[in-house]
C-alpha positions as CSV (number, residue, x, y, z in Angstrom):
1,X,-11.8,44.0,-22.2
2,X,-14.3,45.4,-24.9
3,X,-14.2,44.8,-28.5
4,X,-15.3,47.2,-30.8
5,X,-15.6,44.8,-34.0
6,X,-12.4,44.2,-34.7
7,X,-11.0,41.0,-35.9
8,X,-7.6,41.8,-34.1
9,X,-9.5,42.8,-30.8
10,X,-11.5,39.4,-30.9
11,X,-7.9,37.5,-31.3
12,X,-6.3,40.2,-28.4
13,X,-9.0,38.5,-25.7
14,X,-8.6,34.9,-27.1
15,X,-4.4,35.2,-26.8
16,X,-5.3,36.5,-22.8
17,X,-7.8,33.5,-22.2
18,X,-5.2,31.3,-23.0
19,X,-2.3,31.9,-21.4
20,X,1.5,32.8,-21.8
21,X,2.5,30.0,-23.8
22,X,-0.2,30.1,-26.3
23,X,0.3,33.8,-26.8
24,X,3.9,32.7,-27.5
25,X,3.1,30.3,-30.1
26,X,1.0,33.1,-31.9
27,X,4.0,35.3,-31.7
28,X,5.3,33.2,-34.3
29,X,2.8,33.3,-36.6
30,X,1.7,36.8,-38.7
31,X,-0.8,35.6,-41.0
32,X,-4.4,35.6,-39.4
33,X,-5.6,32.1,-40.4
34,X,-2.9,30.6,-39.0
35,X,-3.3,32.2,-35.9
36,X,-6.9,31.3,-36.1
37,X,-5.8,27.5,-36.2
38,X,-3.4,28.3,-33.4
39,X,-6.8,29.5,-31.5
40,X,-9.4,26.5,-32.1
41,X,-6.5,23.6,-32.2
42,X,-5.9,24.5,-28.6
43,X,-9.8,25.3,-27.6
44,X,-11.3,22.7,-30.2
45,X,-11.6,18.8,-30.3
46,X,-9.4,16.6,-32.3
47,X,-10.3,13.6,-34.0
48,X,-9.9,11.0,-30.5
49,X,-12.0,13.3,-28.2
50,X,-14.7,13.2,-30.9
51,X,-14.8,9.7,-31.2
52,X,-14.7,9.7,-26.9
53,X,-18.0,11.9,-27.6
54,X,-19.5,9.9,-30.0
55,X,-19.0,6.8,-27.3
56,X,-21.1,8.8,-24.9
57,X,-24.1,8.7,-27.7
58,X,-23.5,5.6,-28.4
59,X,-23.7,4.1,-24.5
60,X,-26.8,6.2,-23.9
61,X,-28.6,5.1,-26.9
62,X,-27.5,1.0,-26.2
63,X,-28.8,1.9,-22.3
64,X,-32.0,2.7,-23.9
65,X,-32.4,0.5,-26.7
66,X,-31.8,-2.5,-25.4
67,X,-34.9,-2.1,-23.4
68,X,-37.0,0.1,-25.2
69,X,-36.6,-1.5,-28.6
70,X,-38.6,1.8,-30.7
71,X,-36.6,4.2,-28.6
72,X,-34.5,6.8,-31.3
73,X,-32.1,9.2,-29.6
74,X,-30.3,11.5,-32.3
75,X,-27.0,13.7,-31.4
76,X,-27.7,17.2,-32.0
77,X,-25.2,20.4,-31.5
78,X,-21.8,20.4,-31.5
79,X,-21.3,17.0,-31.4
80,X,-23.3,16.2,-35.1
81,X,-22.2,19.8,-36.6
82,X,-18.5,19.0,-35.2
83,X,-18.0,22.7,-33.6
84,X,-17.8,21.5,-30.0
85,X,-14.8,23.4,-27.8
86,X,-13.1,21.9,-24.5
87,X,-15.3,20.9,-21.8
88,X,-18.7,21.1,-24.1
89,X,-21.8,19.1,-22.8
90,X,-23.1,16.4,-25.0
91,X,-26.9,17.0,-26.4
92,X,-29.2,14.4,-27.1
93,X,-32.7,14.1,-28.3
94,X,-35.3,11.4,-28.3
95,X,-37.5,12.2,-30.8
96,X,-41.6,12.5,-29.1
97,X,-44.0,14.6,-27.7
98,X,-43.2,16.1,-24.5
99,X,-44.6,13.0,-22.2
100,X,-43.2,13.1,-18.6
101,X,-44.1,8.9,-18.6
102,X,-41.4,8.4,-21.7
103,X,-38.7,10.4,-19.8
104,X,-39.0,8.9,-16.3
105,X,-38.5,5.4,-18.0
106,X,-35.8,6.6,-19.8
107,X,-34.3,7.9,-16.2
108,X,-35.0,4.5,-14.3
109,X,-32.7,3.1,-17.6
110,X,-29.6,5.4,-16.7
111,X,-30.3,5.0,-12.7
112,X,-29.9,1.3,-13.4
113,X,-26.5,1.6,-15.6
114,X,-24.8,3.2,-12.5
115,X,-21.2,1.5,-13.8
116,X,-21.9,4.0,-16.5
117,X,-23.8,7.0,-15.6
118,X,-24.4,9.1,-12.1
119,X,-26.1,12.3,-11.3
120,X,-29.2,11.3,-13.1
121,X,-31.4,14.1,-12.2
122,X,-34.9,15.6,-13.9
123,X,-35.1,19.0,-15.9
124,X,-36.4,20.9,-17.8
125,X,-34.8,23.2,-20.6
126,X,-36.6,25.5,-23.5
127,X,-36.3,23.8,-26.9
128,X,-39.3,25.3,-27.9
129,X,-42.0,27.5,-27.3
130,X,-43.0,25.1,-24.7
131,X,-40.6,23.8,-21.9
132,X,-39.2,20.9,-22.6
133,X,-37.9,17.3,-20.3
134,X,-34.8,17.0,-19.8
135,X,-32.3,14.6,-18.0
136,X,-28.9,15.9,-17.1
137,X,-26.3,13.3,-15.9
138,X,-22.6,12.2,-16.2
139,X,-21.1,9.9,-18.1
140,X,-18.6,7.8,-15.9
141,X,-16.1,6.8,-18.2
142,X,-15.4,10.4,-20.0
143,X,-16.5,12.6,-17.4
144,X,-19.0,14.6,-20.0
145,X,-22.3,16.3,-18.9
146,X,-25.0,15.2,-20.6
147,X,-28.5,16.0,-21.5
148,X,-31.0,14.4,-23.1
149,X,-34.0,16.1,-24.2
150,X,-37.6,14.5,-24.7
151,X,-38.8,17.1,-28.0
152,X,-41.1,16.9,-30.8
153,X,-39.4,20.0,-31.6
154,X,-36.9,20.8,-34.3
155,X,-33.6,20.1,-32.8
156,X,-32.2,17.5,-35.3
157,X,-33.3,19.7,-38.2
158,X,-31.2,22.4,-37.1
159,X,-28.3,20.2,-36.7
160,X,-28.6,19.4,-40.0
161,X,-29.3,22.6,-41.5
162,X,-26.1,23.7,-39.8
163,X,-24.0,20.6,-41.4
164,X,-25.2,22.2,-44.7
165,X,-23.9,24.9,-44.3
166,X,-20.8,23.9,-42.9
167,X,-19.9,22.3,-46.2
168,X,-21.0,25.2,-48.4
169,X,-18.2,27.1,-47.4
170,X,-14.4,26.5,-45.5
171,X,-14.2,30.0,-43.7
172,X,-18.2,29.0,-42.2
173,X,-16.7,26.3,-39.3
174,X,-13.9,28.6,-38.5
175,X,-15.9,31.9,-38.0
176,X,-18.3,30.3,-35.8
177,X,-15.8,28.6,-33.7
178,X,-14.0,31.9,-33.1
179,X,-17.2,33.7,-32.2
180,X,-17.8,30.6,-29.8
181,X,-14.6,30.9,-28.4
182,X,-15.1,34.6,-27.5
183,X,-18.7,34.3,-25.8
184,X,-17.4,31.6,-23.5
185,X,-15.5,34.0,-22.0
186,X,-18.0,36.4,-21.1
187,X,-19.6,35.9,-17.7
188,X,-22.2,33.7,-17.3
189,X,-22.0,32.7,-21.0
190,X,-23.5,29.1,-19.6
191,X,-26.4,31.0,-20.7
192,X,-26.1,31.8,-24.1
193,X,-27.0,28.6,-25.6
194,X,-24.0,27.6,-29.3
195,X,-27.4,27.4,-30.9
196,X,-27.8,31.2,-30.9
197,X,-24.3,32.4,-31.6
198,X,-24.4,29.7,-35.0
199,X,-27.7,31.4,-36.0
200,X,-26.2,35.0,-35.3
201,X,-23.4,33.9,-37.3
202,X,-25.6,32.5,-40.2
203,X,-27.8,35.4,-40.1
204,X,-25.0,37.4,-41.0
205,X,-23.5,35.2,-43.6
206,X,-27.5,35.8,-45.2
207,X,-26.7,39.1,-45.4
208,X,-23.4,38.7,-47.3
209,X,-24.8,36.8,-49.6
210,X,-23.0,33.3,-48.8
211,X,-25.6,31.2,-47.7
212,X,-29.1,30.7,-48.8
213,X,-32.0,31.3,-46.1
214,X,-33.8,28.2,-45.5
215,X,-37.0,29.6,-47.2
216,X,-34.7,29.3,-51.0
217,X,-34.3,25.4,-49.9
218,X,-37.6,25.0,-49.1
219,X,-38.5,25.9,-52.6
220,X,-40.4,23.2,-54.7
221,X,-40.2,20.4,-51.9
222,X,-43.0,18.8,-50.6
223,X,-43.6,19.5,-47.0
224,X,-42.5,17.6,-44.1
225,X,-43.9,19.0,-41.0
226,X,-42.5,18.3,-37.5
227,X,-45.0,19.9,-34.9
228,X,-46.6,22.2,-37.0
229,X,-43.5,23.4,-39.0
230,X,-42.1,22.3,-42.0
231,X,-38.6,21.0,-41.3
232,X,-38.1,19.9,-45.3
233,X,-35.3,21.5,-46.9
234,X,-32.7,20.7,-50.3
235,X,-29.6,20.6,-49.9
236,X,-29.1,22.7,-53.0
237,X,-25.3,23.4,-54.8
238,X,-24.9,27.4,-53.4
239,X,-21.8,29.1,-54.7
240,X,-21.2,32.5,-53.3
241,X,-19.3,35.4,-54.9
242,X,-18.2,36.9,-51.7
243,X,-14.0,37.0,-51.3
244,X,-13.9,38.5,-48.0
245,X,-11.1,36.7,-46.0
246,X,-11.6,34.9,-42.4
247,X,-10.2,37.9,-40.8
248,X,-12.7,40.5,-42.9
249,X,-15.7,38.2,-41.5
250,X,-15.3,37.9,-38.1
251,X,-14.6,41.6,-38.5
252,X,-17.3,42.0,-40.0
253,X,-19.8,40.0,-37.8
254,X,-18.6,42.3,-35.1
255,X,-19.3,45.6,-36.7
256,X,-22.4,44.1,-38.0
257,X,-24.1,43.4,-34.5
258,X,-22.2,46.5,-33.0
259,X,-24.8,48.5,-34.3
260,X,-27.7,46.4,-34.7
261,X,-30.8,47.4,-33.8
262,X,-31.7,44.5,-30.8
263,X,-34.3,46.3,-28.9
264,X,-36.8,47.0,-31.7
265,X,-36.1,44.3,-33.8
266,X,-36.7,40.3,-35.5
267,X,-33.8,38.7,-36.5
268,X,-36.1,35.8,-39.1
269,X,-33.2,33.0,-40.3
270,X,-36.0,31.6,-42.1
271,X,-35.5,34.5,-44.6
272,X,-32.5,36.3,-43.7
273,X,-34.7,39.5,-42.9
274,X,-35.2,42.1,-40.2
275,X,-38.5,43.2,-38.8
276,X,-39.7,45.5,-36.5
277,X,-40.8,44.0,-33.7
278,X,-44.0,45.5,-34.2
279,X,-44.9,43.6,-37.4
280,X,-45.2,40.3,-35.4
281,X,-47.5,41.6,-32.7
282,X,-50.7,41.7,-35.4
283,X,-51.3,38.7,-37.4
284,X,-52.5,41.7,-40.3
285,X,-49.4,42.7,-40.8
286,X,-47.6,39.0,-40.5
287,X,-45.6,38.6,-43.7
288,X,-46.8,36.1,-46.0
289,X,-43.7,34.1,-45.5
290,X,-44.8,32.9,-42.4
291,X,-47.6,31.7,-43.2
292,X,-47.5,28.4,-41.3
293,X,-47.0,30.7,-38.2
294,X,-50.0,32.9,-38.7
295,X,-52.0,29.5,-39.2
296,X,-50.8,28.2,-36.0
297,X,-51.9,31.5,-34.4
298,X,-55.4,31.3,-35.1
299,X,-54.9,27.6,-32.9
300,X,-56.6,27.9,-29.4
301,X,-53.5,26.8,-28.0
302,X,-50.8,28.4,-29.5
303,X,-47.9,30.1,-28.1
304,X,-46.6,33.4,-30.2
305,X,-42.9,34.1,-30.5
306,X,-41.5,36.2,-27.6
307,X,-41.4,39.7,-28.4
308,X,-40.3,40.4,-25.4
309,X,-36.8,39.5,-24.5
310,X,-33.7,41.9,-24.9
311,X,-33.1,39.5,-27.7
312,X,-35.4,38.3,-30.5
313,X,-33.8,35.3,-33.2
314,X,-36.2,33.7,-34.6
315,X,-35.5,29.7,-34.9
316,X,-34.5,28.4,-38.5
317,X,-37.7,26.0,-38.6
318,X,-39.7,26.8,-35.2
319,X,-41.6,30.1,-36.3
320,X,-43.1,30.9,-32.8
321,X,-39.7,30.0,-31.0
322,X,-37.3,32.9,-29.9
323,X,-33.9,31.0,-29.4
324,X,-32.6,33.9,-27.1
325,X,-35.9,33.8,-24.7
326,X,-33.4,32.1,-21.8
327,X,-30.8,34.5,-22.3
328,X,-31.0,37.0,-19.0
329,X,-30.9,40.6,-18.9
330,X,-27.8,40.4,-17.3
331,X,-25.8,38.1,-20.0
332,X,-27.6,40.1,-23.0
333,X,-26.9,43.4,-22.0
334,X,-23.0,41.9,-21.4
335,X,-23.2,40.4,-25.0
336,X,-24.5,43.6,-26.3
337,X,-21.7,46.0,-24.7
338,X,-18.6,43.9,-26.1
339,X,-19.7,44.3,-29.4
């Protein structure tokens, strides 16, 4: 089924995805928020399978702390920002420099808890421009995937970024969480990574004027920099004068990115802009508001942001870091035809 950016069309696959008796239920109800709690109560988490989550974060982190006393592993994604769906992974960070020593220690940790964990195996994942370690294994007692990542990258920055935002506005949480629950029905959706539909989403909300971009809460701070990006940012009182309704949003986001320009262009968070694709292929023409990024590439070792994926989305802090560089042909093109 296609949807051509209607908010009804996005609720018409949701009702199908769920079966008879939740269509039923939404039978019931007319008004479109209502059905939209309908949706996510069945497809979101309540208040016990959260607290089950956070007891996955907190066994790994005792596992490791009790012998690795300096250790500090942070929740990131849906379990800090509170927008995880059924079945959702649980992501974990440990804060250092990519070091394949600091992560096989942590792995000998887990492969030693076996009353607690199993499937302890050795990845790797893209949290940057750089790969990035990661361990993927099961937590026995609630049956959750896990991975934990070994980044100096800016993973727990973007967590919080997206808490702000959260709070800035109600109809934010409920908007991404029904774009969430749409992708995860397309094929192969494993792929598309909840950190790139949330910036899609506040990408858009930029546009409508009812969020700041991070470059505003950057404004008069001092910098913080986290691997050669500043991660600082105020959590600044935003009110919007945008009325739009729920249902005029996601309606909105669809017919938005329905006609989008992908192929040629730069979607920058960092400022809510577009750019040609072009403009970040010549450090001459580089706008000044990347600066930091047109510092790092005069570095002998630096990586520039992928220009050439099907999808370019710049990360909120990470300037040379294209969020959608793991999403296949295959899985864009799909995204791309069901807008």
């Amino acid at each position: 089924m296609k949807l051509k950016g209607t908010s009804v069309a996005v609720l018409a696959l949701v009702l199908v995805c769920l079966g008879k008796w939740e269509y039923c239920k939404l039978l019931l109800v007319r008004d479109f928020e209502a059905q939209a709690r309908v949706v996510l109560a069945e497809q979101g988490l309540g208040p016990a399978e959260y607290a089950a989550l956070g007891q996955v974060y907190d066994d790994v982190r005792h596992t490791l702390t009790r012998a690795w006393l300096d250790v500090e592993v942070f929740p990131i994604g849906s379990l800090f920002t509170r927008l995880a769906l059924k079945n959702c992974d649980v992501d974990l960070v440990v804060n250092v420099n990519d070091d394949s020593e600091v992560s096989e220690r942590a792995r000998v940790l887990l492969l030693r808890s076996r009353a607690r964990y199993r499937r302890v195996a050795r990845g790797g994942s893209r949290a940057g421009a750089r790969p990035t370690l990661v361990l993927h294994f099961t937590h026995i007692a609630s049956g959750r995937k896990c991975d934990l990542s070994f980044s100096s990258q800016t993973s727990v920055e973007n967590s919080l970024l997206l808490t702000y935002y959260l709070k800035l506005d109600e109809r934010i949480k409920p908007l991404i969480s029904l774009v969430k629950v749409w992708i995860n029905h397309l094929d192969n959706s494993k792929h598309f990574r909840s950190h790139i539909l949330c910036l899609l989403v506040i990408f858009y909300l930029e546009q409508k004027h009812i969020v700041p971009p991070p470059i505003v809460l950057q404004e008069n701070l001092s910098d913080n920099y986290r691997n050669g990006w500043d991660t600082n940012f105020n959590m600044i009182p935003f009110k919007s004068n945008n009325t739009e309704s729920l249902y005029q949003l996601l309606g909105g986001f669809f017919k938005y990115y329905s006609i989008f320009n992908f192929r040629d262009n730069v979607l920058a968070v960092r400022n809510g802009k577009t750019y040609h694709r072009s403009v970040f292929r010549n450090i001459s023409t580089i706008p000044e508001e990347f600066s930091d990024y047109k510092d790092y590439l005069k570095r002998p070792d630096s990586t520039p942001l992928n220009l050439d994926k099907d999808l370019c989305i710049q990360d909120a802090f990470g300037q040379n870091y294209n969020i959608a560089d793991t999403v296949p042909s295959d899985l864009a093109a799909d995204f791309l035809s069901h807008l």
